[in-house]
N, CA, C and O atoms as a DFTB+ gen file, in Angstrom:
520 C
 N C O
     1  1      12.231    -118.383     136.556
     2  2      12.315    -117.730     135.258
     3  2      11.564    -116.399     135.292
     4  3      10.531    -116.171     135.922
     5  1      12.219    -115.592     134.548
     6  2      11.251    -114.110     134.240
     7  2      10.191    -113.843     133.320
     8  3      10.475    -114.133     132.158
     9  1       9.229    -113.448     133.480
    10  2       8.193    -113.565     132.280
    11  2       8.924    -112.479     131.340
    12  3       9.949    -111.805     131.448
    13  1       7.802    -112.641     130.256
    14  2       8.536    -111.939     129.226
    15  2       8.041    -110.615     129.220
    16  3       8.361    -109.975     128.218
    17  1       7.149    -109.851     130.303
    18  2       6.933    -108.585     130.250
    19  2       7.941    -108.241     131.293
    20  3       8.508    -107.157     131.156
    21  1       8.277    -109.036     132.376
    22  2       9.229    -108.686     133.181
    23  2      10.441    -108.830     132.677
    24  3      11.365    -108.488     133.415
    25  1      10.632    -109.135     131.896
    26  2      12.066    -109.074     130.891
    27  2      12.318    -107.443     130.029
    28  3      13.333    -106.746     130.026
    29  1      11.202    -107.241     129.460
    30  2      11.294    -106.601     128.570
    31  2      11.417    -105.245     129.507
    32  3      11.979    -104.272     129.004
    33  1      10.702    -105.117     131.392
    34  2      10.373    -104.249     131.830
    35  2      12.246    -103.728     132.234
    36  3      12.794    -102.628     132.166
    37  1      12.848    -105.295     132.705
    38  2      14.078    -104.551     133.197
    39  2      14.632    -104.274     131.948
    40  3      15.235    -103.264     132.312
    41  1      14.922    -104.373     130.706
    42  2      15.608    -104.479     129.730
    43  2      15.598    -102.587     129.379
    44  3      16.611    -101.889     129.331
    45  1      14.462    -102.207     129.217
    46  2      13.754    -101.027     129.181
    47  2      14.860    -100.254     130.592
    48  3      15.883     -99.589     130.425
    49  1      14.639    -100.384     131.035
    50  2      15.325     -99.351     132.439
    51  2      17.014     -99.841     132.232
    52  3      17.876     -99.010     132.516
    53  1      17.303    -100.802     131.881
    54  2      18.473    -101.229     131.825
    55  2      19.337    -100.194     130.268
    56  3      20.408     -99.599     130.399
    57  1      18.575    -100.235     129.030
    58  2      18.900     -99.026     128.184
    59  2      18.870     -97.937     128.314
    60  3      19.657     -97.156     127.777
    61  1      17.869     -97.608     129.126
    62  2      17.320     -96.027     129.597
    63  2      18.668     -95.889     130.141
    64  3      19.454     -95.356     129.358
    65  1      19.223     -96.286     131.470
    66  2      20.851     -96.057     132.349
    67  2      21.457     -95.896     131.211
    68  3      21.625     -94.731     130.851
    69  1      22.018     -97.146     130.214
    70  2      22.635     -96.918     129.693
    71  2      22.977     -95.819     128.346
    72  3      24.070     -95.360     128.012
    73  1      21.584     -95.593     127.716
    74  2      21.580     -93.933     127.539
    75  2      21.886     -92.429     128.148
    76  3      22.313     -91.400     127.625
    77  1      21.476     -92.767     129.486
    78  2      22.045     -91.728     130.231
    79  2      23.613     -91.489     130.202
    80  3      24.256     -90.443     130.103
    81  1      24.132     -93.215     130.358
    82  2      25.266     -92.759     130.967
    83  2      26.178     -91.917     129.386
    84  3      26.762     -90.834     129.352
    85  1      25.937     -93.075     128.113
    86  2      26.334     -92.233     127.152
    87  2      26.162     -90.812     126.551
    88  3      26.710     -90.196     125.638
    89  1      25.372     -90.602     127.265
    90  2      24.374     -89.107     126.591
    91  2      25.830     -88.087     127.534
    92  3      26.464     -87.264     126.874
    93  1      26.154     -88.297     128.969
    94  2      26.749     -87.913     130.016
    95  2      28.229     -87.874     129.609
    96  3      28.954     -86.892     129.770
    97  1      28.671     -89.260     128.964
    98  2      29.764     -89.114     128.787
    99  2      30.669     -88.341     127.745
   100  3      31.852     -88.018     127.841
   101  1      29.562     -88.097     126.492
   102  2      29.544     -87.011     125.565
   103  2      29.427     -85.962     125.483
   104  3      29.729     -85.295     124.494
   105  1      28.882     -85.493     126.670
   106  2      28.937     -84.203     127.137
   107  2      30.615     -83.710     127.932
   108  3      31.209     -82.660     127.687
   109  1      30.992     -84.592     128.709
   110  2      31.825     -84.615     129.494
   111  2      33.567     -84.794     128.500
   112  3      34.612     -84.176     128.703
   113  1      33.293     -85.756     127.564
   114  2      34.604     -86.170     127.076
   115  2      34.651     -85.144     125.462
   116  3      35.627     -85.073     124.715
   117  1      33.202     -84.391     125.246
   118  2      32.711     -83.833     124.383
   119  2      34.182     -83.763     122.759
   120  3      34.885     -82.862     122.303
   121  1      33.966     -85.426     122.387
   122  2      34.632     -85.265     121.244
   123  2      34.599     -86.498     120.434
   124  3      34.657     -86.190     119.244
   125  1      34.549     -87.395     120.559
   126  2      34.712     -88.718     119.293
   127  2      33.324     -89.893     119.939
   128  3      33.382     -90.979     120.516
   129  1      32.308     -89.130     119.548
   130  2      31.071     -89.827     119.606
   131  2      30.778     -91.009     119.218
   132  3      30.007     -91.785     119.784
   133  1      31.674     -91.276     117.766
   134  2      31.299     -92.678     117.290
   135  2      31.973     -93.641     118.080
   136  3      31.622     -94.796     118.320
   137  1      33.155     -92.928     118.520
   138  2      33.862     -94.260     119.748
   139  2      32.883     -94.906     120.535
   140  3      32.567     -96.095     120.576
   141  1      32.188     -93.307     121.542
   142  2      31.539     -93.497     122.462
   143  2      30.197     -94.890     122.191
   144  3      30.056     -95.895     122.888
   145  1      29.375     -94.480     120.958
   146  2      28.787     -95.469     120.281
   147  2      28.688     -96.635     120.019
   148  3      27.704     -97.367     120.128
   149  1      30.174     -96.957     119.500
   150  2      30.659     -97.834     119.542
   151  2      30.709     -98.854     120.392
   152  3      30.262     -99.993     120.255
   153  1      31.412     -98.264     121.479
   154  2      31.454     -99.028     122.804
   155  2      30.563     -99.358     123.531
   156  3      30.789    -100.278     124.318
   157  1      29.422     -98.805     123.517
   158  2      28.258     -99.348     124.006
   159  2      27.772     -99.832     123.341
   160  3      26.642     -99.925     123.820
   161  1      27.782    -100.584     121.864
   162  2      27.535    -101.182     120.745
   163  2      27.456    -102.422     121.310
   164  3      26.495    -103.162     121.102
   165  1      28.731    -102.829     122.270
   166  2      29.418    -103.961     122.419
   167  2      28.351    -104.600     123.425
   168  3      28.107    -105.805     123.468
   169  1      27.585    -103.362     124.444
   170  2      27.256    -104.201     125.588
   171  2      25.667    -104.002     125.500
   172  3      25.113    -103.523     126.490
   173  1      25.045    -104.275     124.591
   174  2      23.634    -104.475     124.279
   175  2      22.846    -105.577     124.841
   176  3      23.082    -106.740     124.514
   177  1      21.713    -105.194     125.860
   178  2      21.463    -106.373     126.403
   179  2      20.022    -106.464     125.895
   180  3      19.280    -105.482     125.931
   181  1      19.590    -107.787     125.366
   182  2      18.125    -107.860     125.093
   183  2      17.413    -108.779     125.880
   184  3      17.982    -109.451     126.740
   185  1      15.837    -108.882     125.581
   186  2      14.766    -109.309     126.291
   187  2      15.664    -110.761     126.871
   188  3      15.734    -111.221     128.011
   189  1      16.190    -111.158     125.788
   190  2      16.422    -112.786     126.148
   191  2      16.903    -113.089     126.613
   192  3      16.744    -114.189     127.142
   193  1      18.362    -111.965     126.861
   194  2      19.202    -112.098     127.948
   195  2      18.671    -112.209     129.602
   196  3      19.014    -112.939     130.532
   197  1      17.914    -111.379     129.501
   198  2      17.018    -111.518     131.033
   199  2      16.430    -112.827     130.927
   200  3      17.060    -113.830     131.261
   201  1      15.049    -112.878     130.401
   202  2      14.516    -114.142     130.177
   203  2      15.162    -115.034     130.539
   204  3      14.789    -115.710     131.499
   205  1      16.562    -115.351     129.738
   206  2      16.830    -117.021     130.121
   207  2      18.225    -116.837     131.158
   208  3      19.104    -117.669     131.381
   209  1      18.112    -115.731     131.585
   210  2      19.147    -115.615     132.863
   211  2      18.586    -116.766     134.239
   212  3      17.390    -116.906     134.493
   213  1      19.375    -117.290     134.785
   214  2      19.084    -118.552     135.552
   215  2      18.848    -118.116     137.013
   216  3      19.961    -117.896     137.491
   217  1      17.862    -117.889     137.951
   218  2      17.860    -117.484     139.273
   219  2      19.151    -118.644     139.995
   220  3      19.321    -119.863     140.012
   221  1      19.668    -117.765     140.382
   222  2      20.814    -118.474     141.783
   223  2      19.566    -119.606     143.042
   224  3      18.765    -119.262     143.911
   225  1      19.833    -120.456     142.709
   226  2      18.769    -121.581     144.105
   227  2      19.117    -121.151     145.507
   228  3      20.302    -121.040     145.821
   229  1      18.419    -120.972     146.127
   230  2      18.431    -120.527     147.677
   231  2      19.217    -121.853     148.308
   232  3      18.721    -122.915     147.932
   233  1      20.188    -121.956     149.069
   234  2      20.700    -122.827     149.681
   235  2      19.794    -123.205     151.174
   236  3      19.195    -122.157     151.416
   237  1      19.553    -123.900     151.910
   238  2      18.711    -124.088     153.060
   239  2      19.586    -124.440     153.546
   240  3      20.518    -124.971     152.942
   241  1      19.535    -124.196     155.120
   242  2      20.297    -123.979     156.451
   243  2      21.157    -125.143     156.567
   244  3      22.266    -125.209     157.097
   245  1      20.432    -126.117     155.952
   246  2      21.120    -127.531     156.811
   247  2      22.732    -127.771     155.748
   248  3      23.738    -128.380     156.113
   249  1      22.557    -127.213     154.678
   250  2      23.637    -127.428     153.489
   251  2      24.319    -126.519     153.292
   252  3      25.096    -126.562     152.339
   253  1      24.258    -125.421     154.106
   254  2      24.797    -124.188     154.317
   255  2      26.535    -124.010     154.774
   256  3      26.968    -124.185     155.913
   257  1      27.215    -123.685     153.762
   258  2      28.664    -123.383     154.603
   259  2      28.555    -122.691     155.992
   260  3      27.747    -121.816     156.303
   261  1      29.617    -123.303     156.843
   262  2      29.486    -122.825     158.470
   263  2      30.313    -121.241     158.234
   264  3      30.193    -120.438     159.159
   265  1      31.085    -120.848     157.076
   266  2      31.856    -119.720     156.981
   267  2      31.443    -118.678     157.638
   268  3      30.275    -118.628     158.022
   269  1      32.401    -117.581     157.902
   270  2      32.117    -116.642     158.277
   271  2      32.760    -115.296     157.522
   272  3      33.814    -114.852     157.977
   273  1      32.035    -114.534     156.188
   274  2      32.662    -113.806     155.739
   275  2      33.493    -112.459     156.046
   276  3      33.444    -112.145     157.235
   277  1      33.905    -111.987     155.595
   278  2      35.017    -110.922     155.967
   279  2      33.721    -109.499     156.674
   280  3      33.960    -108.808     157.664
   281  1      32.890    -109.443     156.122
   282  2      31.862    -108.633     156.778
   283  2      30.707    -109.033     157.951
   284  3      29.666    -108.601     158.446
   285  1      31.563    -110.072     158.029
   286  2      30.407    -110.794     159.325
   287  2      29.493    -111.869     159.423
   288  3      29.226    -112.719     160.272
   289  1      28.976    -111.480     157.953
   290  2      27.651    -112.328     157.990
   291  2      28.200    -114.074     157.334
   292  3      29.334    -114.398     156.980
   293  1      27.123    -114.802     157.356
   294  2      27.102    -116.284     157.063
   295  2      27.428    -116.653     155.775
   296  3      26.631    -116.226     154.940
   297  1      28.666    -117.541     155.194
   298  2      28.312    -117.641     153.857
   299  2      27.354    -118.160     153.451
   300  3      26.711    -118.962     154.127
   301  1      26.942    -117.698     151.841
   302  2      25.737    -118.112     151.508
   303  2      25.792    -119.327     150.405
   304  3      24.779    -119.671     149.796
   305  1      27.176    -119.995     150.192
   306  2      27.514    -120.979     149.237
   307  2      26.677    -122.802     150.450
   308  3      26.488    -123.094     151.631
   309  1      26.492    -123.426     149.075
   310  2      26.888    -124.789     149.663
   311  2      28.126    -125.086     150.561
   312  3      29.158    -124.428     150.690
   313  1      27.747    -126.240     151.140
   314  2      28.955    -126.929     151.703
   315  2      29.482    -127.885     151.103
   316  3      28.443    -128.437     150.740
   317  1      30.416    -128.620     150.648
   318  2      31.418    -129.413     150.299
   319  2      30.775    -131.024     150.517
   320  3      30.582    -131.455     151.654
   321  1      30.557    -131.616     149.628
   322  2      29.998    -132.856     149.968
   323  2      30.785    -133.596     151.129
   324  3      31.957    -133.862     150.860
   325  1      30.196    -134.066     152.704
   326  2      31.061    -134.261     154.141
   327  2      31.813    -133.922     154.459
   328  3      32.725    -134.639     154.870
   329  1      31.877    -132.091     154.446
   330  2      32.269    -130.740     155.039
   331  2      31.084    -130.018     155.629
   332  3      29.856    -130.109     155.623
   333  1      32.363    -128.994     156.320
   334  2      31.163    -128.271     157.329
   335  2      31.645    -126.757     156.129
   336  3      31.222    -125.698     156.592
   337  1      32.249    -126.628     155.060
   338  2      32.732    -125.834     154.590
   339  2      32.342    -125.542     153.090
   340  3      32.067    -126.565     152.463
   341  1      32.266    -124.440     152.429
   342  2      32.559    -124.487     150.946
   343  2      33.728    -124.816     150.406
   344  3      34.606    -125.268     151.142
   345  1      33.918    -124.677     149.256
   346  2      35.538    -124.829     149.052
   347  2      36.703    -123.567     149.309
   348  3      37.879    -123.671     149.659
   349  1      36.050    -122.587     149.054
   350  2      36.906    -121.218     149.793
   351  2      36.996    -121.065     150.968
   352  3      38.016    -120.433     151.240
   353  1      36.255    -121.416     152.058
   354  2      36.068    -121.414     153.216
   355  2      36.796    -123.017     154.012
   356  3      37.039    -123.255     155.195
   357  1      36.947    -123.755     152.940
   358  2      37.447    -125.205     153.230
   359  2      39.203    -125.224     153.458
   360  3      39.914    -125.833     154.257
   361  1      39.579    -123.998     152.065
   362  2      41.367    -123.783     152.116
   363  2      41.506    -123.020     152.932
   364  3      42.737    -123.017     152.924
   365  1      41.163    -122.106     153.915
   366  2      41.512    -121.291     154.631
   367  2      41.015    -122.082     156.302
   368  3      41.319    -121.652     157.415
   369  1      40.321    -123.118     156.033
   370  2      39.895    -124.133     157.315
   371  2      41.371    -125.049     157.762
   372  3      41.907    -125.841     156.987
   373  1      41.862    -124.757     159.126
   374  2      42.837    -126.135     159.712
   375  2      43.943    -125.155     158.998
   376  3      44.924    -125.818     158.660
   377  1      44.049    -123.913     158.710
   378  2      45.605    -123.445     158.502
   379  2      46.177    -123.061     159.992
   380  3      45.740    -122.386     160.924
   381  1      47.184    -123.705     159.793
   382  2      48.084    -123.204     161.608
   383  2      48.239    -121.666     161.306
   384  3      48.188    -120.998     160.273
   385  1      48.522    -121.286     163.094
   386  2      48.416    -119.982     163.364
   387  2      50.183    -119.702     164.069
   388  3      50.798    -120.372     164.898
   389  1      50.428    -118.934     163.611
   390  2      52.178    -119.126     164.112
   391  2      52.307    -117.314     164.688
   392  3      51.893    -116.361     164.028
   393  1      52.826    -117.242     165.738
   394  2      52.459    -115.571     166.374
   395  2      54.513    -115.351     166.396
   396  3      55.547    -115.857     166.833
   397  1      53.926    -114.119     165.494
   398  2      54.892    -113.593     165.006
   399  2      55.506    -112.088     165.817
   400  3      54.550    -111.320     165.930
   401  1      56.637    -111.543     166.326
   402  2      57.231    -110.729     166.544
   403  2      57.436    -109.496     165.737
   404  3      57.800    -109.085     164.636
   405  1      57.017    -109.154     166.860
   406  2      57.349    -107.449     166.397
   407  2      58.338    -106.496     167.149
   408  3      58.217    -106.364     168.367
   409  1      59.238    -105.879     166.512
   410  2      60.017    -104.748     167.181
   411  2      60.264    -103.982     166.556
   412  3      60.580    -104.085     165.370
   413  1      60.164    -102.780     167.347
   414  2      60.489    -101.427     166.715
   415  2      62.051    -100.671     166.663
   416  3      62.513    -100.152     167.680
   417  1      62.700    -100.676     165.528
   418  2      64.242     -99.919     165.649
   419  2      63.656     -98.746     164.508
   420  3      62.917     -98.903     163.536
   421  1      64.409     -97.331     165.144
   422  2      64.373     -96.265     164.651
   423  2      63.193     -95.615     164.349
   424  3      63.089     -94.730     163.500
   425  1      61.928     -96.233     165.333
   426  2      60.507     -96.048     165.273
   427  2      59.950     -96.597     163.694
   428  3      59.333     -95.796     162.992
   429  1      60.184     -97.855     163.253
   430  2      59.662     -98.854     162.450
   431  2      59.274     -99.847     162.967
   432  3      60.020    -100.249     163.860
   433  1      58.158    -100.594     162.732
   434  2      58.064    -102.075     163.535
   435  2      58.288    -102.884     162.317
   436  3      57.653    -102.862     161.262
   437  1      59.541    -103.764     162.734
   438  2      59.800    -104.805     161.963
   439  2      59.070    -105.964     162.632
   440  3      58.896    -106.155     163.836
   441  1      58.617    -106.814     161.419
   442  2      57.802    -108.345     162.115
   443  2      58.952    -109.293     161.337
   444  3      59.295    -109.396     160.159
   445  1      59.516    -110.152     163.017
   446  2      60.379    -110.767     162.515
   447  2      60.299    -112.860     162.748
   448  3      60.113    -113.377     163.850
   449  1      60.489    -113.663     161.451
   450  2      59.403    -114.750     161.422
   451  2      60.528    -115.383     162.675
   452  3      61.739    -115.158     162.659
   453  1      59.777    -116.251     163.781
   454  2      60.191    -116.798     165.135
   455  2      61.495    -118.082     164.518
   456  3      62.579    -118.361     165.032
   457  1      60.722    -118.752     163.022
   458  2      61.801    -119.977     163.333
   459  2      63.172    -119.592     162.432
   460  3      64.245    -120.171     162.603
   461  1      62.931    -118.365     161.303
   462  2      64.041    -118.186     160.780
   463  2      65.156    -116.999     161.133
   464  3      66.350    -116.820     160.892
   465  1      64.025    -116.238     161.889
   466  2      64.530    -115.018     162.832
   467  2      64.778    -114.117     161.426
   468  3      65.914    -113.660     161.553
   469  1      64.280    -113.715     160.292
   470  2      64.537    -112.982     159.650
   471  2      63.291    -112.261     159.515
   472  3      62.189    -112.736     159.790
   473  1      63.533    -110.967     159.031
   474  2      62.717    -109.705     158.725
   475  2      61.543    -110.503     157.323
   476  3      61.830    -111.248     156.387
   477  1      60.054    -109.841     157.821
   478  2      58.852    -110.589     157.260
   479  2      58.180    -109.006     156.271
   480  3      58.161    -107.923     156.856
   481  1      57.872    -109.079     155.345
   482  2      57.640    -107.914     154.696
   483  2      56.387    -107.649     155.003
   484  3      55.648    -108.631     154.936
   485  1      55.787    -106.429     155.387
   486  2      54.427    -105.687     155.953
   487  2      53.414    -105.951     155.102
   488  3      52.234    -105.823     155.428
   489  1      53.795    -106.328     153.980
   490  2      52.533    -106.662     153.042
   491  2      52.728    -108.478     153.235
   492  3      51.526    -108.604     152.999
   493  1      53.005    -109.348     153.365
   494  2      52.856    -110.604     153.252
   495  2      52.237    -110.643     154.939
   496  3      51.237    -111.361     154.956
   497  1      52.482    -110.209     156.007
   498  2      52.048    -110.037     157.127
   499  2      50.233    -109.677     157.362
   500  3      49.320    -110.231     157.974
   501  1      50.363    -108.474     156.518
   502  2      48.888    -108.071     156.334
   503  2      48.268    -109.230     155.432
   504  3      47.500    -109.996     156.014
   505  1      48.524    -109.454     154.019
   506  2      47.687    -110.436     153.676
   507  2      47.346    -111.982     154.653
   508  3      46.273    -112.580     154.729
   509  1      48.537    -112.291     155.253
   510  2      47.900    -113.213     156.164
   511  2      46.890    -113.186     157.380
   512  3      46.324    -114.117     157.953
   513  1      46.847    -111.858     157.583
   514  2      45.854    -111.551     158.414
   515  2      44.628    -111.374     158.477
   516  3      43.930    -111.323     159.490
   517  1      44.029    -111.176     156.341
   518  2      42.651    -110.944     156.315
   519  2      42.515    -112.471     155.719
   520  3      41.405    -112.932     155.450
């Protein structure tokens, strides 16, 4: 939990930005202020919001998803009660790998799927790849 001077400290720097940014955007869009007002009306954050904001629990090694995220590093979720996985890391676990063809006519590479022998669209190709 955050104490309540450390609440009030980010809360303070957290309006200050958000003054800036309105002060900035009125200069810039220089015309219907009360909009601008307005809209940041909406996203007012106070002491309490910090305060009773919930720290995320540190996961320890042994309960740790085995994942490996798109930037390299380790996921940082739980694992799946008798998994080595989270649950995002669990649906993308044991999917078959099927190696797909490529040829080039008229300097295009078409990727073409092996069991139906028909043309595979460059975007469904790429998403299976990340």
């Amino acid at each position: 939990m955050v104490t309540d001077k450390e609440a009030e400290v980010i809360c303070d720097k957290i309006m200050k930005k958000q003054n800036e940014l309105k002060e900035e955007l009125k200069m810039v869009l220089d015309g219907n202020h009360e909009f601008i007002d307005a809209m940041f009306e909406k996203y007012i954050i106070t002491v309490d919001d910090i305060r009773n904001r919930k720290k995320r629990e540190k996961v320890c090694d042994d309960e740790r998803c085995k994942g490996i995220k798109k930037n390299g590093e380790n996921c940082s979720r739980r694992k799946l009660t008798g998994k080595d996985y989270c649950g995002t890391h669990e649906k993308g676990n044991g999917v078959e790998t099927t190696e797909i063809e490529a040829t080039v006519q008229d300097g295009i590479v078409k990727y073409i799927d092996p069991v139906s022998g028909q043309p595979i669209p460059v975007d469904q190709v790429l998403r299976s790849m990340s």
